[in-house]
N, C-alpha and C positions, 0 to 999 in steps of 0.2 A: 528775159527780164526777171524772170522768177530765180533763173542761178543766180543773178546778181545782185539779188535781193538777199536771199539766202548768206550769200557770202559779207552783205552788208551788216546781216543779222549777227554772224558771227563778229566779224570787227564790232559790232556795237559792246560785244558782250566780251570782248576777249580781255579786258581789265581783270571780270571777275574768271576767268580763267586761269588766268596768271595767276592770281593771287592763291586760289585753290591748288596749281600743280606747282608751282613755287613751297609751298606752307609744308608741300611731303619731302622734298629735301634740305629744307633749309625753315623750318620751324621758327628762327628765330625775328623772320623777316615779319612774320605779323604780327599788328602791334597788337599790343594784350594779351599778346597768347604765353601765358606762363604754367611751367612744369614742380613739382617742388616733389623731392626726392630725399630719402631718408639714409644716413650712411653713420657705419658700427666699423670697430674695429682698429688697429694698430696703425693704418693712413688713415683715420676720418679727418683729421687735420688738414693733412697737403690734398685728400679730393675734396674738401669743401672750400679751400681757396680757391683751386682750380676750377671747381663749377661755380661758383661766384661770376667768375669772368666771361661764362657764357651766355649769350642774350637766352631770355625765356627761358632757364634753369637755374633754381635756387636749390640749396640742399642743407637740411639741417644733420645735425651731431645727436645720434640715439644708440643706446645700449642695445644689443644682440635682439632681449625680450621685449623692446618697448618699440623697437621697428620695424618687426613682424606683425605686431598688433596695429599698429595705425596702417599698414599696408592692407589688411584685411579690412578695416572700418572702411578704407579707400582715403584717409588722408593723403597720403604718400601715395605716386604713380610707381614707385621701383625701390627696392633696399638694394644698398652696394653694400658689401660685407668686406673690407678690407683683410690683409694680415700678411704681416713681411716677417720674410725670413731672418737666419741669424747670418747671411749675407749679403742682409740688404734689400732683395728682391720685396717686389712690393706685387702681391697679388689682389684684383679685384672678381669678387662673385656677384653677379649680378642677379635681380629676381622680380620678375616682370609679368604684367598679364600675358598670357598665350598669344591672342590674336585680335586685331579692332587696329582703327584706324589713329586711336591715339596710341598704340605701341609702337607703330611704325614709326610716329612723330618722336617719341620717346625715344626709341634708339638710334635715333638720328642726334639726337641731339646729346645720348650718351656716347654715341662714337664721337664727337669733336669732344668733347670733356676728356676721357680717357687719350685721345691723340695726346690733349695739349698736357696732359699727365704725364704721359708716358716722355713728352719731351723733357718736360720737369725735372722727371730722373735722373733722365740720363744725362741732361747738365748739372746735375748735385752729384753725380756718380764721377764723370768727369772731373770735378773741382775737386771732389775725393782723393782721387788719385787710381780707381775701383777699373776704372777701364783702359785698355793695352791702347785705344786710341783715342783721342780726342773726339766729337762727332761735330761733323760739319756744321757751317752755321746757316740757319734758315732765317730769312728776315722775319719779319713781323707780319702780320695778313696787314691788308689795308682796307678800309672802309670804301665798299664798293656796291652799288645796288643787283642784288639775286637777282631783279628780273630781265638784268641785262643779256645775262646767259640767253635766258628762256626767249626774248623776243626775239636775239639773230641765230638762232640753231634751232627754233621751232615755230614761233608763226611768222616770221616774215616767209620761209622756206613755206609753210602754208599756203601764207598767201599767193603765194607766186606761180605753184604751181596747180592749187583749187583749180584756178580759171585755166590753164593746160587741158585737164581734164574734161573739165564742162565744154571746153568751144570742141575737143573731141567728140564727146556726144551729141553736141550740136549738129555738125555736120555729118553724122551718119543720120540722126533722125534726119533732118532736113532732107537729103538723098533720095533715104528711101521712101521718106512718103512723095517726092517726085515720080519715082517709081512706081508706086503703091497708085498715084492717082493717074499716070499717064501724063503729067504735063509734061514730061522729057521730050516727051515724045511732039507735043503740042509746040516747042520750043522751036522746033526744024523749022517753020517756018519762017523766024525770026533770021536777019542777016548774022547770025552766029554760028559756030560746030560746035558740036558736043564738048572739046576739048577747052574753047573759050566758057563755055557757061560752067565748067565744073572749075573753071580756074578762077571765076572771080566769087564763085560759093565758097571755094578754100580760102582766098587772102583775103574775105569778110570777114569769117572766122575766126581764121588764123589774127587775124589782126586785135578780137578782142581782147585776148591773153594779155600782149604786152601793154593795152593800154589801161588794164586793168590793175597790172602790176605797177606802170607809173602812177595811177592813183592812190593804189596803198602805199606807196614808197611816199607820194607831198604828203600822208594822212599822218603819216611814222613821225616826218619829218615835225608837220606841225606842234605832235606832241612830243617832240622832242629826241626821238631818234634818229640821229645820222645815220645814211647811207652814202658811205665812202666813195663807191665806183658805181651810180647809178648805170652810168651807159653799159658798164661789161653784164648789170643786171638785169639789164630791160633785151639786149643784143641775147642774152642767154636763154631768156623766157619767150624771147622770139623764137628763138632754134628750134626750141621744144615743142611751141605752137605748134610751128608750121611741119615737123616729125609728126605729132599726132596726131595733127587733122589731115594728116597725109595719106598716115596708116589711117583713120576710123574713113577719110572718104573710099579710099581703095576697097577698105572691106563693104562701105554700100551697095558700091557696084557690084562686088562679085557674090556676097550675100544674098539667098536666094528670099529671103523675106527680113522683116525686122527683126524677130525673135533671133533667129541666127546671128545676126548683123551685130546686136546689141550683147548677143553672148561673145562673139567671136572678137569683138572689140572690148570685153572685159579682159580678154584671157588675154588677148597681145597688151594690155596694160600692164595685168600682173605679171606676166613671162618679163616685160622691159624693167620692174620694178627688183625681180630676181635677178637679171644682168645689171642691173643700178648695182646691186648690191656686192658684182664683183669687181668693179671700175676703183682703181687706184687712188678714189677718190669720189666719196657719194657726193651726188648733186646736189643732195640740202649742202650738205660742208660746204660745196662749193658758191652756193649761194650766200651761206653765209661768213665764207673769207673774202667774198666782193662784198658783201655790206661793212664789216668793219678793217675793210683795209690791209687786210693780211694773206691777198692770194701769194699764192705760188706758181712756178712755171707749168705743174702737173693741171692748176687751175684753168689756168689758159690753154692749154694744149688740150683740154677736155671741152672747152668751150669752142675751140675751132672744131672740135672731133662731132660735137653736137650743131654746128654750123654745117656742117657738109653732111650729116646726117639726116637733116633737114632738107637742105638741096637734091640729095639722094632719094626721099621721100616722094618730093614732088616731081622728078624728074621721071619718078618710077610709075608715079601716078597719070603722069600727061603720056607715055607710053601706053600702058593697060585703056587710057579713055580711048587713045587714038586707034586701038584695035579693035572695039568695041563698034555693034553695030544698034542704034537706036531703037531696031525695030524689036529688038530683044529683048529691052530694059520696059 
């Protein structure tokens, strides 16, 4: 109850999340948040058209001497120092504070000013006659909300696998303090084997992952994010359950105390998260090309790989129980 509280805490708050690691790449998504920037020199013209068009960047026209000086009073967040060549070429020098969290906001939002610059050019350069080729044509952006990225490539894939995690833990604590107190042992008397009671402690567990993940997926929903292929995401977060509590049960058993148990089930988390890392295809990705609709065959073929991986888990575990003798746990 406490993981799931936990994790409820986090959905309550993940709005102001968003908003915070949204605002470091894309500045211009919060509203009010404006930059104004000081620019000298032979383009101060075409860059201050061009930062015009950028949301949260305004930029005024100052001589060399008078945009140093308001850069230092703190008027201005940056001076761009323009000056083109005698063919053509258009140089920008930029001058910025060192370090802080509004430089980083700053040159974020100088790099898309200077792109859509630099496109400028080279379509006046083109219409010139100045370049051997043409350059291809880019559409237009389209007005689209930043935090769409952010919610299917980072917290739905959160969500989904937070509770993977915790029902792992679950079921190694639960184990071993059976262990720790003797009821395992107390159990034998009951018309069950060892084998039956560690199988229905797994798919209780096991089972809260994916019904945790169909909750945050109606919660998404409610507030308005689709999910495309609910089933391939809820079948996926099953896989991975029933993989983890497979592995954190198997390590209860053969773990000689908690402390062990709980290290030895951290490090085969991390170890899976560094082979995550060399799969032709990370599991957040793949999480989130089933939310918005754009798996691949690599997607599915990784998803059955995580289906038998899982079946592998518990097949490997009803093995190791079944050799197992009571009077030793």
């Amino acid at each position: 109850m406490l993981a799931i509280a936990i994790q409820l805490f986090i959905a309550a708050f993940s709005s102001f999340l968003v908003v915070g690691l949204v605002s470091l790449y894309d500045p211009g998504a919060v509203d009010g948040y404006q930059t104004e920037v000081a620019v000298t020199g032979d383009g101060a013209d075409d860059l201050v058209e061009v930062a015009i068009r950028q949301e949260g960047l305004s930029a005024r026209q100052y001589d060399a001497a008078s945009a140093q000086q308001a850069f230092d009073r703190g008027d201005v967040a940056a001076v761009l120092r323009t000056s083109r060549t005698d063919e053509g070429q258009l140089f920008v020098h930029v001058t910025a504070p060192e370090e802080g969290l509004e430089t980083t906001l700053l040159v974020v939002q100088l790099r898309d000013a200077l792109k859509d610059l630099e496109r400028t050019e080279r379509l006046a350069n083109a219409d010139a006659g100045r370049l051997a080729e043409t350059p291809l044509f880019v559409p237009s952006a389209i007005q689209a909300s930043p935090y769409v990225g952010f919610t299917y490539t980072v917290l739905l894939p959160l969500l989904c696998f937070l509770p993977v995690f915790i029902s792992g833990s679950i079921v190694v604590d639960s184990l071993i303090e059976e262990r720790d107190r003797g009821t395992l042992t107390l159990l034998r008397v009951a018309p069950l084997s060892l084998t039956e009671i560690v199988d229905a402690k797994v798919a209780a567990t096991a089972a809260l992952a994916p019904l945790q993940a169909v909750a945050w997926m109606v919660l998404l929903a409610v507030n308005g994010t689709s999910i495309a292929t609910p089933t391939a995401l809820v079948t996926l977060v099953a896989a991975l359950s029933l993989l983890v509590v497979g592995v954190g049960a198997i390590v209860a058993l053969v773990a000689p105390d908690r402390r062990q148990a709980q290290l030895c089930y951290s490090i085969s988390i991390v170890g899976a998260l560094v082979v995550a890392s060399l799969l032709p295809e990370h599991p957040a990705n793949t999480v989130a090309k089933f939310a918005m609709g754009s798996s691949t065959g690599t997607s599915w073929a990784l998803l059955a790989g995580y289906c038998l991986a899982g079946i592998a888990a518990v097949v490997a575990l009803r093995r190791i129980v079944g050799g197992l003798d009571t009077d030793s746990l």
